[in-house]
Every structure is written in C-alpha cells, then in structure tokens.
ZADO-1210 file (C-alpha; in nm, 4 decimals, padded with zeros to 6 digits):
<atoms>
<atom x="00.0000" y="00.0000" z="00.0000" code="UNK" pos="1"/>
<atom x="00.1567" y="00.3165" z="-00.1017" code="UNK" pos="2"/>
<atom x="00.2298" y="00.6172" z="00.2097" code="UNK" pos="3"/>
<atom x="00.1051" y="00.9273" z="00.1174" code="UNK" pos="4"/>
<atom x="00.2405" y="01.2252" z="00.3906" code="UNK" pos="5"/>
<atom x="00.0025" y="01.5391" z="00.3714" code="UNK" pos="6"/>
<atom x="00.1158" y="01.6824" z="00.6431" code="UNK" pos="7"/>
<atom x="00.3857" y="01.7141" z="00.8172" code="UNK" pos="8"/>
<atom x="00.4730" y="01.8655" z="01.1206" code="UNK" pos="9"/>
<atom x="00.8139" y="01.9433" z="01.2381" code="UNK" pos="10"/>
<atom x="00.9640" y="02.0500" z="01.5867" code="UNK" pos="11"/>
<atom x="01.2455" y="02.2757" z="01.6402" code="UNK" pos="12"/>
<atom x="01.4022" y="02.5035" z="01.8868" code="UNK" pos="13"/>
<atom x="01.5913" y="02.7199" z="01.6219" code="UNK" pos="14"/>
<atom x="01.8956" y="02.5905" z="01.7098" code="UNK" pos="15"/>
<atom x="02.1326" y="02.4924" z="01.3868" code="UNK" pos="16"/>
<atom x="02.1451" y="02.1254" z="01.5389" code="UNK" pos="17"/>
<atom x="01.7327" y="02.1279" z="01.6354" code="UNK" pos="18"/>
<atom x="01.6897" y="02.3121" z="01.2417" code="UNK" pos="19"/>
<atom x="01.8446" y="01.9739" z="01.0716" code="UNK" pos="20"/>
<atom x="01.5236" y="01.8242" z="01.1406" code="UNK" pos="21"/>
<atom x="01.3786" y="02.1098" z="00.9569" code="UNK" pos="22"/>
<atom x="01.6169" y="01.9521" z="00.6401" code="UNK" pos="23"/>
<atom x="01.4212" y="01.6295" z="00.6667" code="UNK" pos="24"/>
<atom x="01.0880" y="01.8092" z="00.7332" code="UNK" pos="25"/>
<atom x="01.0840" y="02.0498" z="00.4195" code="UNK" pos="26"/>
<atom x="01.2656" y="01.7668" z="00.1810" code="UNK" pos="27"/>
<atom x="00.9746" y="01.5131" z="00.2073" code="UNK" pos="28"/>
<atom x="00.7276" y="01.8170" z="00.2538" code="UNK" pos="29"/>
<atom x="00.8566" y="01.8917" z="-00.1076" code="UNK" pos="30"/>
<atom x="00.8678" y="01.5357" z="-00.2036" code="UNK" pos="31"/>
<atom x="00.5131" y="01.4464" z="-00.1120" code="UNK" pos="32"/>
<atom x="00.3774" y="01.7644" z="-00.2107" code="UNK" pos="33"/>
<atom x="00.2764" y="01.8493" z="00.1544" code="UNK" pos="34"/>
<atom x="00.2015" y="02.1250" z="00.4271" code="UNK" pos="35"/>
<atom x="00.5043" y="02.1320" z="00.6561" code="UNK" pos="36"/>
<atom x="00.4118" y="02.2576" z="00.9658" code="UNK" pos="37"/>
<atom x="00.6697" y="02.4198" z="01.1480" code="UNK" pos="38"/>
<atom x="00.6599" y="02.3965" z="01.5277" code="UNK" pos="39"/>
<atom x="00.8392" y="02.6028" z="01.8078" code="UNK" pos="40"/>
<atom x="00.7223" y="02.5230" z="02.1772" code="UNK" pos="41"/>
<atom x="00.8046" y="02.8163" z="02.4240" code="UNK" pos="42"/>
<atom x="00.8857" y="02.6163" z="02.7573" code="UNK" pos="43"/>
<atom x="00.9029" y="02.8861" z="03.0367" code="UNK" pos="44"/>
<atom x="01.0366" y="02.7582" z="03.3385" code="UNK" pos="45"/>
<atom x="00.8349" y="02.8087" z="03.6384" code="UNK" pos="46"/>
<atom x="01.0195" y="03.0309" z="03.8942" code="UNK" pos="47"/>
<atom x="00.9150" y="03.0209" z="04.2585" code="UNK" pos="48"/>
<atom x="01.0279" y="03.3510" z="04.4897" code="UNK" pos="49"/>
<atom x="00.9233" y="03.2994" z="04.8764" code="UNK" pos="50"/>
<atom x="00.7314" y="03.0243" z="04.7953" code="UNK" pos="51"/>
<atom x="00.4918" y="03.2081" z="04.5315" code="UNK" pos="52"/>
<atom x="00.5420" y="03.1331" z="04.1489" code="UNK" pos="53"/>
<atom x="00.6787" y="03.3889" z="03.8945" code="UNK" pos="54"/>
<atom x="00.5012" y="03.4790" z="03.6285" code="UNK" pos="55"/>
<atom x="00.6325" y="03.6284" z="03.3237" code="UNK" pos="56"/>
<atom x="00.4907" y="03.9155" z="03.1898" code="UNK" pos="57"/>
<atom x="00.2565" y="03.9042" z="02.8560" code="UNK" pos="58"/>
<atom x="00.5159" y="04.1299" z="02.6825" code="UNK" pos="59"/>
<atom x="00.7748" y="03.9041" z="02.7467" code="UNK" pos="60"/>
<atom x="00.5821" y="03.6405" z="02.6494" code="UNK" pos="61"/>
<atom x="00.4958" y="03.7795" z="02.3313" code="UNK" pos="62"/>
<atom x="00.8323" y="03.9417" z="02.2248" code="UNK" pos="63"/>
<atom x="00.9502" y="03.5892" z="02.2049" code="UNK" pos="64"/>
<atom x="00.7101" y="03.4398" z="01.9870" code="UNK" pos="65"/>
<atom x="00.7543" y="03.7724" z="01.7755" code="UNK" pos="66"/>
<atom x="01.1396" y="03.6514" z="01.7222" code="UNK" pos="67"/>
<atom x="01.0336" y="03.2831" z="01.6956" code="UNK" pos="68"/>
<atom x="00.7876" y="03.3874" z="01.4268" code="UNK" pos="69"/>
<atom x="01.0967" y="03.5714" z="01.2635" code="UNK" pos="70"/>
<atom x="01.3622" y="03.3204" z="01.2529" code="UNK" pos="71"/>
<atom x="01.1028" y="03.0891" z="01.1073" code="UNK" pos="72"/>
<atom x="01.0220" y="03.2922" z="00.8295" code="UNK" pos="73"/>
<atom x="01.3982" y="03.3675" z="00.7927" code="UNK" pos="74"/>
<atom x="01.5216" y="02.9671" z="00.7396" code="UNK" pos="75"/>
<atom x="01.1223" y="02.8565" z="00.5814" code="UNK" pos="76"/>
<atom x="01.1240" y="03.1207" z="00.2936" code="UNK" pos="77"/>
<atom x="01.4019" y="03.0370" z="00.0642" code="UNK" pos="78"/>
<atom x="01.3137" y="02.7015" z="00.0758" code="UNK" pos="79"/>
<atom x="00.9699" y="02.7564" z="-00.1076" code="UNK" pos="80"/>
<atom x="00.7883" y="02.4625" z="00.0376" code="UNK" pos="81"/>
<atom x="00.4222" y="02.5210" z="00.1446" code="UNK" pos="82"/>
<atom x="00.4408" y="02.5341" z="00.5144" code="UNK" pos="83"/>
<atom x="00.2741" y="02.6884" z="00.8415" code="UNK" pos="84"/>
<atom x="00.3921" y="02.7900" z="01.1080" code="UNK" pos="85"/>
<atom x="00.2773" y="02.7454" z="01.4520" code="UNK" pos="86"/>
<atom x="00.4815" y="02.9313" z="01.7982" code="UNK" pos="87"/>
<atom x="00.2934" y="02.7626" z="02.1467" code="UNK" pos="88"/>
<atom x="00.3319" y="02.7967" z="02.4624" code="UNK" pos="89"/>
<atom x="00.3584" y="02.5241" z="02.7306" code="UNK" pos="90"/>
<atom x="00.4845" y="02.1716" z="02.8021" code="UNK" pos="91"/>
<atom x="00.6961" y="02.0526" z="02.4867" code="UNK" pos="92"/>
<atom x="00.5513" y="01.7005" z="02.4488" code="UNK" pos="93"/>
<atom x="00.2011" y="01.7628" z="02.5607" code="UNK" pos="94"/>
<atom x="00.1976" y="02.0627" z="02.3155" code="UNK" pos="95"/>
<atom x="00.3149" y="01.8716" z="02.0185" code="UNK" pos="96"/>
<atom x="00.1089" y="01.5717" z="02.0827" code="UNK" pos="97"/>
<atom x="-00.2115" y="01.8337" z="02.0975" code="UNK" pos="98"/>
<atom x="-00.0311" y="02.0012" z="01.7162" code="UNK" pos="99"/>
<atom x="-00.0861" y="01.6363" z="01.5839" code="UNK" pos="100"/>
<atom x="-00.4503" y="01.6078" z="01.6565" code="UNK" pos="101"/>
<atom x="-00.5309" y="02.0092" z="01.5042" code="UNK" pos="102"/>
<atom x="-00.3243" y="01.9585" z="01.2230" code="UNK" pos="103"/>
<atom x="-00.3776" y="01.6081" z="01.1520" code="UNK" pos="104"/>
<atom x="-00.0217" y="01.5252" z="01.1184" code="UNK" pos="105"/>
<atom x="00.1018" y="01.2244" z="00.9116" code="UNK" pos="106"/>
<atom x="00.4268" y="01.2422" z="01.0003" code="UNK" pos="107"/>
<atom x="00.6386" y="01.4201" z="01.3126" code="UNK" pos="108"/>
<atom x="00.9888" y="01.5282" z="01.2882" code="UNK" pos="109"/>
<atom x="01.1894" y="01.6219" z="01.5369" code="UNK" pos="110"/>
<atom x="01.5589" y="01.6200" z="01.6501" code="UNK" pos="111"/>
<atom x="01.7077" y="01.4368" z="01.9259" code="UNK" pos="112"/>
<atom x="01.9886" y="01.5124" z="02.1398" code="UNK" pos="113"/>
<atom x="02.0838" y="01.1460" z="02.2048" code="UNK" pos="114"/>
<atom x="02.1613" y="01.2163" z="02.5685" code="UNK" pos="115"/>
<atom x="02.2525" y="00.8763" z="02.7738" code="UNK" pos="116"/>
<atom x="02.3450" y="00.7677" z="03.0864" code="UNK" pos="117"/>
<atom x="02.3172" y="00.9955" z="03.4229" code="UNK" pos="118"/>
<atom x="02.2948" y="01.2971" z="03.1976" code="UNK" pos="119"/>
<atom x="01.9364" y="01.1637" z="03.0157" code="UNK" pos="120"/>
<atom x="01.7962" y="01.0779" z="03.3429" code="UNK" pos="121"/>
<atom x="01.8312" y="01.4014" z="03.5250" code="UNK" pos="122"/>
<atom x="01.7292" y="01.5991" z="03.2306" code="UNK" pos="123"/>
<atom x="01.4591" y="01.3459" z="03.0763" code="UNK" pos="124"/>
<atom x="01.3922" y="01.2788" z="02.7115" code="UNK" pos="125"/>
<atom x="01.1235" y="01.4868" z="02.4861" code="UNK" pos="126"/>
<atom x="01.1838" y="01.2211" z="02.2383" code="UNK" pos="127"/>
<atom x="01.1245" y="00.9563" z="02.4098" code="UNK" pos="128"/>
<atom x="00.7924" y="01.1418" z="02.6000" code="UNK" pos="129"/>
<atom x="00.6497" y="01.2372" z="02.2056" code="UNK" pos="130"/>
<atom x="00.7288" y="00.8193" z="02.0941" code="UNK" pos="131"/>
<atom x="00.4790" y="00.7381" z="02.3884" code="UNK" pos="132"/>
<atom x="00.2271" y="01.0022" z="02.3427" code="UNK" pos="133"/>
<atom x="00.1875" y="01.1155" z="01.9296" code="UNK" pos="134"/>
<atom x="-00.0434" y="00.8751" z="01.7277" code="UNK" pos="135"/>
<atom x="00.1580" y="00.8792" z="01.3988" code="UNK" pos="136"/>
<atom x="00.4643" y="00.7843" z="01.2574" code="UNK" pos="137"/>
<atom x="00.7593" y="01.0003" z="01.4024" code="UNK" pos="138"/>
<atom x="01.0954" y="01.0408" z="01.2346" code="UNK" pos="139"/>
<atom x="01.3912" y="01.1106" z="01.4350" code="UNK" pos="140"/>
<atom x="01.7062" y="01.2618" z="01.3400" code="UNK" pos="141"/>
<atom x="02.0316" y="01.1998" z="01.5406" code="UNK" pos="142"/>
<atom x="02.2956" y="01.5237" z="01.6953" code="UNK" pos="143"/>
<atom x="02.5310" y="01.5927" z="01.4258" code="UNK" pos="144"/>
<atom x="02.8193" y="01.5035" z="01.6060" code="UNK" pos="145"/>
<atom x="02.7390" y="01.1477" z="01.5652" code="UNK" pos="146"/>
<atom x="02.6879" y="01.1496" z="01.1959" code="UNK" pos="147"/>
<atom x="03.0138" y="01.0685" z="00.9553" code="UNK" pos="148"/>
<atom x="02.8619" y="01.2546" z="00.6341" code="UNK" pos="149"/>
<atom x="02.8423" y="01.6666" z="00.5837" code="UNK" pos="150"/>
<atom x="02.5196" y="01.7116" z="00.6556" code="UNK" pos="151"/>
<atom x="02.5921" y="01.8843" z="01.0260" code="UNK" pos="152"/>
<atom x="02.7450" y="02.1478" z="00.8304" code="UNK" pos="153"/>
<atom x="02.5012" y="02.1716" z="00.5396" code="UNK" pos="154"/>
<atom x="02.3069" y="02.4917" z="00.5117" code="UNK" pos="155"/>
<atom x="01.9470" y="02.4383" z="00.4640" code="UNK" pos="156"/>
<atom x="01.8813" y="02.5864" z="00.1379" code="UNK" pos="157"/>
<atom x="01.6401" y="02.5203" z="-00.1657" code="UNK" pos="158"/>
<atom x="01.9065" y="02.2984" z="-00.3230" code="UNK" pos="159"/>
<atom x="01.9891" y="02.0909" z="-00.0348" code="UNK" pos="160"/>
<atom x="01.5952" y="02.0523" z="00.0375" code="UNK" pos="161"/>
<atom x="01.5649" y="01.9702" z="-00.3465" code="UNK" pos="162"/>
<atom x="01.9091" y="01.7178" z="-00.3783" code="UNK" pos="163"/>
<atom x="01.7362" y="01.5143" z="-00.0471" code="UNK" pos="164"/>
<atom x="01.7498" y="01.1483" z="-00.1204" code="UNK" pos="165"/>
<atom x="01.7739" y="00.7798" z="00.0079" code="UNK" pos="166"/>
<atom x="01.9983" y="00.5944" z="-00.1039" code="UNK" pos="167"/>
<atom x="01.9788" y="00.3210" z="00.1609" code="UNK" pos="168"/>
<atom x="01.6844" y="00.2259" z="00.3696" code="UNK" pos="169"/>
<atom x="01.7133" y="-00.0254" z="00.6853" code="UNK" pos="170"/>
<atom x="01.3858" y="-00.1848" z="00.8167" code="UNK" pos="171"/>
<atom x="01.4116" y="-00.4128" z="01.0834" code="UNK" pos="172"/>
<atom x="01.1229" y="-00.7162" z="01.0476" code="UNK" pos="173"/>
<atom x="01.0079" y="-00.9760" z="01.3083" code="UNK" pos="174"/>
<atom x="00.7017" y="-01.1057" z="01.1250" code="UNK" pos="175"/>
<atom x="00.4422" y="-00.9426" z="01.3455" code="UNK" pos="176"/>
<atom x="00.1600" y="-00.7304" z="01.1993" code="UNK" pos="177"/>
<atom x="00.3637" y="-00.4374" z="01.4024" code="UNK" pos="178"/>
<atom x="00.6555" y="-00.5309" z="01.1956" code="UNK" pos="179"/>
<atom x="00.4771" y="-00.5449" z="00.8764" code="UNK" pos="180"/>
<atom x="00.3722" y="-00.2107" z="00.8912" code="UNK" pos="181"/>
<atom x="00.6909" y="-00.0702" z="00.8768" code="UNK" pos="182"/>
<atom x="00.8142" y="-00.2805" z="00.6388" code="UNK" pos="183"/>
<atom x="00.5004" y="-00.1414" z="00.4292" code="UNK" pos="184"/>
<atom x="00.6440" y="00.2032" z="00.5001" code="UNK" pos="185"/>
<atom x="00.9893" y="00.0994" z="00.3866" code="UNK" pos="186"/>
<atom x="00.8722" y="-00.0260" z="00.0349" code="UNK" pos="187"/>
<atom x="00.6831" y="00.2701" z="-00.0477" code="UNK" pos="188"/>
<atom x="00.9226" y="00.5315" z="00.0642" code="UNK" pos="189"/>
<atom x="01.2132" y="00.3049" z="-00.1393" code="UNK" pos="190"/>
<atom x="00.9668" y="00.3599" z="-00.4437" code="UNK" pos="191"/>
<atom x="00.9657" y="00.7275" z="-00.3990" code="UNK" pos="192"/>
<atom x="01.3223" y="00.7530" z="-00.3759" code="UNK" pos="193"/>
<atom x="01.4439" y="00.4927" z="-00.5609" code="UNK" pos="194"/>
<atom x="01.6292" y="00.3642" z="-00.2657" code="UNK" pos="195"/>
<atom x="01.8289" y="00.0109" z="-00.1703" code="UNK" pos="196"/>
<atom x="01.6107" y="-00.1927" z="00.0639" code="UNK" pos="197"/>
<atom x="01.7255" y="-00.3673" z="00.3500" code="UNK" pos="198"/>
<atom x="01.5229" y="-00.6094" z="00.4874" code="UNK" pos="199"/>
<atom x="01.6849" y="-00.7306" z="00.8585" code="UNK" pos="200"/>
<atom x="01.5406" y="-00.9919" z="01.1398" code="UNK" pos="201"/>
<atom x="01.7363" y="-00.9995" z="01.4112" code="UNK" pos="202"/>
<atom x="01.7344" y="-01.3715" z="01.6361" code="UNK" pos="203"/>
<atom x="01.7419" y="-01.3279" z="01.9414" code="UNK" pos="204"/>
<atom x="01.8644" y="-01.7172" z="02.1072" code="UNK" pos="205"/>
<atom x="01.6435" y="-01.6978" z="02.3943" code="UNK" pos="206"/>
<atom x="01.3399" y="-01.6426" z="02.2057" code="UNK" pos="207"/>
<atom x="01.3741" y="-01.9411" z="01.9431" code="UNK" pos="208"/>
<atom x="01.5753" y="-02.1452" z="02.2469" code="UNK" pos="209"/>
<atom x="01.2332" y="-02.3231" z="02.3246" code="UNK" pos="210"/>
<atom x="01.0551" y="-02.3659" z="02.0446" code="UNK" pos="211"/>
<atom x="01.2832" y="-02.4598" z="01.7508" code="UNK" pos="212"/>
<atom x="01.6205" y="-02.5736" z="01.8670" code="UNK" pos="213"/>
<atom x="01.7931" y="-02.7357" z="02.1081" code="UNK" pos="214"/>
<atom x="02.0435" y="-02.6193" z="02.3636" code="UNK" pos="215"/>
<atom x="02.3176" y="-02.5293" z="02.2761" code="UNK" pos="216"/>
<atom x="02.2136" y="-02.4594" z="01.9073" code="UNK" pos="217"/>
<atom x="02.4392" y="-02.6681" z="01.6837" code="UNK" pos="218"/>
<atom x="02.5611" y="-02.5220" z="01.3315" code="UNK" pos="219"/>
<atom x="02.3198" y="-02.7692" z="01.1696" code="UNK" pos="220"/>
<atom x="02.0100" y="-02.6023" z="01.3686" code="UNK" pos="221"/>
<atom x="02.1694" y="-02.2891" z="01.3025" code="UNK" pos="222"/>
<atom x="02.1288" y="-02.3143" z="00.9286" code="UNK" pos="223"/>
<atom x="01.8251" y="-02.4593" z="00.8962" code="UNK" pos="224"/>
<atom x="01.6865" y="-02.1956" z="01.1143" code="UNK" pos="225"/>
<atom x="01.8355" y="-01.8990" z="00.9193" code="UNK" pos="226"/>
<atom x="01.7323" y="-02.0385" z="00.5870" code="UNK" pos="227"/>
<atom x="01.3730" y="-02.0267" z="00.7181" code="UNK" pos="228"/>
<atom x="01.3518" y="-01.7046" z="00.8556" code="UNK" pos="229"/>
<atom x="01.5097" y="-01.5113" z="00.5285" code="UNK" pos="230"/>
<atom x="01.2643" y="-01.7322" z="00.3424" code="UNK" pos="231"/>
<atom x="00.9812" y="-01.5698" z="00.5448" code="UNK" pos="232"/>
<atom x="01.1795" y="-01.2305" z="00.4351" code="UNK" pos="233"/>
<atom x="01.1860" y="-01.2861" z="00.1097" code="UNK" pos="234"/>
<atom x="00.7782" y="-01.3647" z="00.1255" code="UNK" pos="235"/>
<atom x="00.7398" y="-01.0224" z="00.2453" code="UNK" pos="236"/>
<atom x="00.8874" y="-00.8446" z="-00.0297" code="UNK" pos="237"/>
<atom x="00.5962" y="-00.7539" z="-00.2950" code="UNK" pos="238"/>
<atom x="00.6072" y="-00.9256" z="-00.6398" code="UNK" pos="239"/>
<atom x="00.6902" y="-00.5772" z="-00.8164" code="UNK" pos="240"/>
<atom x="00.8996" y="-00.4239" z="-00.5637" code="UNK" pos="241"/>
<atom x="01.2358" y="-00.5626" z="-00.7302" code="UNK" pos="242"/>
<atom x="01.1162" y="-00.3746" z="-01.0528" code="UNK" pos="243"/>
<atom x="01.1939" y="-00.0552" z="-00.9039" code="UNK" pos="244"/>
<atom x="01.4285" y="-00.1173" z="-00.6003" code="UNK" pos="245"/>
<atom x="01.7423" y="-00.3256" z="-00.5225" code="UNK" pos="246"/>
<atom x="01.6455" y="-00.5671" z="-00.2130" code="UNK" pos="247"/>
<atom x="01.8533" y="-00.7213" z="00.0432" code="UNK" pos="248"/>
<atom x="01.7894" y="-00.9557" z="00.3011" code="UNK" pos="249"/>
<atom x="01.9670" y="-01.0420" z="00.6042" code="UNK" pos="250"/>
<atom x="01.9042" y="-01.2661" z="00.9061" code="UNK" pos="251"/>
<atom x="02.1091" y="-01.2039" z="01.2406" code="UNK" pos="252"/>
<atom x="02.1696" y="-01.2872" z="01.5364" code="UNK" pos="253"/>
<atom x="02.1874" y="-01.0828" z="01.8915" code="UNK" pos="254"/>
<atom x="02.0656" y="-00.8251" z="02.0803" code="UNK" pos="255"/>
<atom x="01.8366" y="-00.5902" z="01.8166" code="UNK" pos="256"/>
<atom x="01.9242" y="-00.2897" z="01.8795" code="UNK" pos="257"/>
<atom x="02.3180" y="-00.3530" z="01.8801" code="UNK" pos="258"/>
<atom x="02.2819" y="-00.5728" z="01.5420" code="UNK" pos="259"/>
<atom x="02.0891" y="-00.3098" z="01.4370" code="UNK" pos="260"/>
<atom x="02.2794" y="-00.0304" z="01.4528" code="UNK" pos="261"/>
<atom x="02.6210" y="-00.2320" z="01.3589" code="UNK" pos="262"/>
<atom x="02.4612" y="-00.3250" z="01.0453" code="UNK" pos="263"/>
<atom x="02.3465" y="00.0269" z="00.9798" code="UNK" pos="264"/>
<atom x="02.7216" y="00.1293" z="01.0133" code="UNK" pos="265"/>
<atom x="02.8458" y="-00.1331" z="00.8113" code="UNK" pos="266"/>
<atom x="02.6357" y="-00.0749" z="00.4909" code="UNK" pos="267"/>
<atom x="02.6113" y="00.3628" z="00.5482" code="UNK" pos="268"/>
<atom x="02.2147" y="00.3307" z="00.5784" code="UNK" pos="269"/>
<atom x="02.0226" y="00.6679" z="00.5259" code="UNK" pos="270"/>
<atom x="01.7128" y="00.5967" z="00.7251" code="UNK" pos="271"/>
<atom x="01.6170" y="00.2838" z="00.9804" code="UNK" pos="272"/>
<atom x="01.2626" y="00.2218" z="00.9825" code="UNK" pos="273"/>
<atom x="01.1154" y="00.0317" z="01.3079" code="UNK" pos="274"/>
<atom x="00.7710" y="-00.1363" z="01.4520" code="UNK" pos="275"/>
<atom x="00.6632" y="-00.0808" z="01.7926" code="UNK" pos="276"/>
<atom x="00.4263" y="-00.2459" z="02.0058" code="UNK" pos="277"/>
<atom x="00.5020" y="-00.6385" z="01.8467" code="UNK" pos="278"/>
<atom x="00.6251" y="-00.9148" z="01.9893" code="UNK" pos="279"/>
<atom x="01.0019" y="-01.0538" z="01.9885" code="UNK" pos="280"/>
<atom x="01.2340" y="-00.7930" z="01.7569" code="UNK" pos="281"/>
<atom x="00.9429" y="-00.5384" z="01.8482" code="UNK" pos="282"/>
<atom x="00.8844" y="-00.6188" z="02.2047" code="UNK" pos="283"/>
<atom x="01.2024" y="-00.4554" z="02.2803" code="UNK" pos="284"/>
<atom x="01.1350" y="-00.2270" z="02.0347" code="UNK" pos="285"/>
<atom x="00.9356" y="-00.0641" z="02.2982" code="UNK" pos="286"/>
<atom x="00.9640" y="00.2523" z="02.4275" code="UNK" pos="287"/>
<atom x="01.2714" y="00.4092" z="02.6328" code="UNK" pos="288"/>
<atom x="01.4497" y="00.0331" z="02.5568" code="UNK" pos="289"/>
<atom x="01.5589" y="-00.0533" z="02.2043" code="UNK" pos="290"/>
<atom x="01.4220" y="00.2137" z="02.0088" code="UNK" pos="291"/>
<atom x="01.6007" y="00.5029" z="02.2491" code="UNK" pos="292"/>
<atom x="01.8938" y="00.2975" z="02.2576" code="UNK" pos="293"/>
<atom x="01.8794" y="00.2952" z="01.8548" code="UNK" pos="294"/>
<atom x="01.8440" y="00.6526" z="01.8243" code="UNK" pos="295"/>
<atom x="02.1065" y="00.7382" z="02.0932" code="UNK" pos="296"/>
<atom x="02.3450" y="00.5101" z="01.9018" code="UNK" pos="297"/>
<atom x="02.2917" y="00.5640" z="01.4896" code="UNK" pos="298"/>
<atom x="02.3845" y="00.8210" z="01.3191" code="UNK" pos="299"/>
<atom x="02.0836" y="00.8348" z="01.1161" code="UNK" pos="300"/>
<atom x="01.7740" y="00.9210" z="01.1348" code="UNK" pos="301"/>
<atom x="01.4976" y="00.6455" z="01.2795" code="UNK" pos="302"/>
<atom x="01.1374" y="00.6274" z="01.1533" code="UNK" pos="303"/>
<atom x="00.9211" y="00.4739" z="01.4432" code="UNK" pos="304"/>
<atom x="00.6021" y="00.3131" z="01.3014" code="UNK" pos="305"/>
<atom x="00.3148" y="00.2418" z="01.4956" code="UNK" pos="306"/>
<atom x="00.0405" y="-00.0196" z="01.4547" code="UNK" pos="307"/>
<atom x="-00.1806" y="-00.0013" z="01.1070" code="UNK" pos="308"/>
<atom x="-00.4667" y="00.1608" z="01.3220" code="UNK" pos="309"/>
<atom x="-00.2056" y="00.4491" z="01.3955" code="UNK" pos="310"/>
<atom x="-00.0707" y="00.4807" z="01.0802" code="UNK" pos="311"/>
<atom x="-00.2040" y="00.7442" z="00.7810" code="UNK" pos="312"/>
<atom x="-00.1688" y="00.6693" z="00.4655" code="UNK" pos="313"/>
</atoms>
C-alpha cells in the first residue's frame, strides 16, 4: 500500500542542530507535495520567589514568539515549500502531541539530542515522551556530532531541500503485523526515492531457544533456522517491488538494537525504519528500551512506526 504524507509537522528550537530536522521536514514536505508545519514550543520555566510562582509578563511572552515567528520565516522562505507555522506555549511534548490532533499530522519530525546515561535521566527525554504520546509515525534525526557525512554542516537551502534522497533504507522485520507495517512504510518510501532496501530480522537465542532448537544450538540447527527465517523475508517483499528497487535480506543474530545499529554502520544506511508495540524484535522495540537505545546510538535518522490503526496513509 503506497504512504502518502500530507502533512507534516516538524519540531524545532531554532537551534542549527534542532533546524536539521527542519532539512528532513521540508525535503519530504517537497517530495510528497505536503504542508510542513513548522513547530516552536516556548517552555518557560516556572520560577518560585518565597514560595509564590513567577510569572512572566505578557510582553515578554509575546516578544519571544515575535522573534520565533521571525527566525522561522527567515530559514522557511528560501526554501519555497508550502508550510505553516505554529509558535505555542507550554509543556513541549504535551503541546506537540495536541499540534498532531489540530493539524492532523502524518508524520512528526523532530531532533534528538541522544543524551545517555546519568545525563538523560536528570534531564529526561522529549523524544522519548512524544514516541509514547503522538499517534503517527515520528521520524527522528540523530545530533550531528554522531553522523560521519556533511550534513551537520550543510546549510538548509532550496538545493539541499531539493538534492534530499535515500539511497539506503534499513527496516528491521520480526514477522508481526507491528513489523509489517513498517516494512510497508519501507517499500513505499524506497519507491519514492528509488532507494536500496534492507530487509533485517534480528534472532534473538532466547526467544527461538524453546521452540525450535535445542540447547546449545548446533551449526546444523543454526542453518536450517536462518534459511527459514530469510525465506519468510523474502515472502514479504511484494512481487513488483524488485522492478523498481534493489532488495537485500539479512538474518542475524543478537541483541536488536546492537545488530541493528552495527549493520546500519556497516552498509552507510540513510534511514532505519522500526515497529513498535510487536512481539520478539518489536517487544524490545518498545519505548525508552531498544528504540532510544537505537536513536542514541545511529547516526541516522529512525522512523518509528506504529500499529496499522495508527498509521495514515
């Protein structure tokens, strides 16, 4: 089934890091002929003096969402993609999530810091608050510093919004409905872009340990075992898709998210697409585990998919 994106909305804080996802958001704006909503969240911290709470005057208030305003127009208007812009006030993540519903979002972008350890506990993750909360597919891109191409340094102009491509697309499978949702997304945005597919299932020992081999799994088991699960690959690849696209499949063996993002290394992937909410592969998939250990690894960006009731196409 072919994705269609009509609109897309896009977070940023107007930094140069937070505008890359504004790069993403205006090339597939452009690409599916979309409204990119632009999206900057004004998160006042609440300031208590003598126990009472500050409150910031309305002039304040406003002269900042003047300059917001501004600065979007500034990096949007060169670009010449349809877009919207939209300067709140209040909670990042509950404000975004309530931007999806009024603007009836196909598609979220937004940049993540990739924070870990001590650091991304005291501070908390936006990302990983907007992956439980939004009801669409959310793409997010990685801090530059983690990235081995240009693109950190690229100025977002009409030619780098109009050169945007994928050349490499990573979608990671474990046979659930979940899973095959994303690997519907993968197929159709490899269409658009004319991209190499890469179809991955990652086997995790202790989930086929019971069921389908014996303990410790001998080479001959081992084998047999891959041979049937990148047959069930290959069945999920469409009849005409190798018309139009180059597809590869791979079966592996681990933990997901460190396969994953090795094998996104190893073959310079553009874009990893994932399920959430499955079983196996997906099951730790699942929110603030795999997926946030993905993103705070690659260094590209990762399209979380939600289940086919979730998704708009």
């Amino acid at each position: 089934m072919k994705v269609v994106f009509k609109n897309v909305l896009c977070t940023t804080d107007l930094s140069d890091f937070s505008n890359m996802s504004v790069y993403y958001g205006a090339a597939l704006a452009r690409v599916f002929e979309a409204t990119l909503h632009l999206c900057h969240v004004i998160d006042l911290p609440i300031v208590s003096v003598h126990g009472e709470a500050f409150t910031y005057p309305p002039d304040y208030a406003q002269t900042l969402k003047e300059d917001a305003l501004r600065q979007m127009d500034m990096l949007m208007t060169p670009l010449q993609v349809k877009w919207t812009p939209h300067v709140e006030m209040g909670a990042i993540a509950h404000t975004v999530s309530d931007l999806v519903g009024s603007t009836q979002a196909d598609l979220v972008v937004s940049a993540s810091h990739g924070r870990s350890g001590l650091k991304r506990l005291l501070l908390g993750s936006v990302t990983e608050q907007l992956l439980r909360s939004i009801r669409c597919p959310f793409l997010v891109v990685t801090a530059p510093e983690k990235r081995d191409d240009d693109l950190a340094e690229k100025k977002i102009t009409r030619d780098t919004v109009e050169n945007f491509g994928l050349k490499k697309i990573l979608v990671g499978s474990d046979f659930s409905q979940d899973s095959a949702n994303a690997v519907t997304y993968g197929f159709s945005l490899a269409q658009d872009f004319q991209s190499e597919l890469h179809l991955v299932h990652v086997v995790e020992p202790f989930a086929y340990s019971d069921a389908l081999m014996p303990d410790p799994m001998t080479a001959e088991v081992q084998t047999d075992l891959n041979a049937l699960l990148t047959g069930r690959l290959e069945s999920l690849v469409p009849a005409e898709a190798r018309n139009w696209c180059e597809v590869k499949t791979s079966c592996l063996a681990g933990m997901p998210y460190e396969e994953l993002v090795k094998y996104a290394v190893l073959h310079a992937v553009d874009l990893i697409i994932l399920g959430i909410r499955g079983r196996g592969l997906v099951e730790t998939l699942l929110l603030g585990s795999t997926t946030d250990r993905v993103i705070r690894r690659v260094s590209c960006p990762v399209l979380a998919v939600g289940p086919a009731t979730d998704a708009k196409r």
